[in-house]
Structures are given as structure tokens and as C-alpha cells.
N, C-alpha and C positions, 0 to 999 in steps of 0.2 A: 455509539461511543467510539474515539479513536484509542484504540488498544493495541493497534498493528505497527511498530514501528518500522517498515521499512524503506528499503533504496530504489528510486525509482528506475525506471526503465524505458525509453522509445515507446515497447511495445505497451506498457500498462497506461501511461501516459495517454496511448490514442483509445485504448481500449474504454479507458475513464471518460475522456473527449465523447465520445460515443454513446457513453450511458447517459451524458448529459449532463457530466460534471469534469469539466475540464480545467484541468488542473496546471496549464501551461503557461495559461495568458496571466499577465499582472493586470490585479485588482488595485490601483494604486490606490484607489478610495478608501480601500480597507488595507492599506498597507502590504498588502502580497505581492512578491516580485515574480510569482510564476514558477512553477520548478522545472527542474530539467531533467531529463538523467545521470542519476550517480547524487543527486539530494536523495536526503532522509526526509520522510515525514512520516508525522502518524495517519492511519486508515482507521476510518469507520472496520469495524470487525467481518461485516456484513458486505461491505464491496472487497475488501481482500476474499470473502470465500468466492462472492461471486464470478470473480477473476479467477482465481483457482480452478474452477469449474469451468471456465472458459479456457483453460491452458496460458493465462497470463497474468498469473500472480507473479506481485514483483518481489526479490527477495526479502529477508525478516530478519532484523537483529534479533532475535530471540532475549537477549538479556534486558532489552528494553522495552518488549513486548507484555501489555498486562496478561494476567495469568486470566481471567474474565474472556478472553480471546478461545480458549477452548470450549466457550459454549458455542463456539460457531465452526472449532475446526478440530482433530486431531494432532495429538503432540506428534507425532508424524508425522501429517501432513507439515505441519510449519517447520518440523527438521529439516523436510525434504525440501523447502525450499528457506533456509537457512545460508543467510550469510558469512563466509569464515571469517574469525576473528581473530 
């Protein structure tokens, strides 16, 4: 489920590249222009923690973020890396 709303980053970006879902390149076929850093998207709940636990979770708008998201992480953890608004 994508429940993690947040801003991407350089580093999550390759960190994603790496897990074998790279999220940079455009899918013109399926209409995706590729994101860059300083795009919003939403995450699968499950690759944001796994980033997190790798030290490169990328920040979280929290107000956009599903509350279902805390089966995977700590309302602390996702304050802590919380976007200010």
C-alpha cells in the first residue's frame, strides 16, 4: 500500500535504484516522468521503513501520510523525519 507521502531525496532515490525499483527514469509508456529530488510521492509503507532502517528515509508530510502507515513504523519515527510545514 502507498501510505507514505513523502519528498524525495538524491539519496533515497539511489537507495530505491538499488533495491530494484527505480524511481528516476521516465516510464513514458505508463505515463511517468521520473522523479527527482524535492517531488512528493507516495511510498509503499514497507520500502519507507526499509529505508529508514537503512538511514535513508526520505522526509514525510505527515498530514498526507495514511494513519495504516503505523503498522509499519512509530509516530516517532515518522515525526522524526517529518517535513516542516
Amino acid at each position: 500500500m502507498h501510505t507514505v507521502c513523502a519528498v524525495m531525496t538524491k539519496d533515497f532515490l539511489s537507495f530505491s535504484a538499488a533495491q530494484g525499483n527505480d524511481l528516476s527514469t521516465p516510464h513514458l509508456d505508463y505515463e511517468f516522468p521520473g522523479l527527482n529530488p524535492g517531488d512528493r510521492w507516495c511510498l509503499c509503507a514497507g520500502r519507507w521503513r526499509e529505508a529508514y532502517d537503512a538511514g535513508m528515509a526520505p522526509q514525510v508530510v505527515l498530514r498526507s501520510t495514511h494513519a495504516s502507515t503505523l503498522e509499519f513504523a512509530t509516530i516517532e519515527e515518522l515525526r522524526e523525519c517529518a517535513v516542516a510545514e
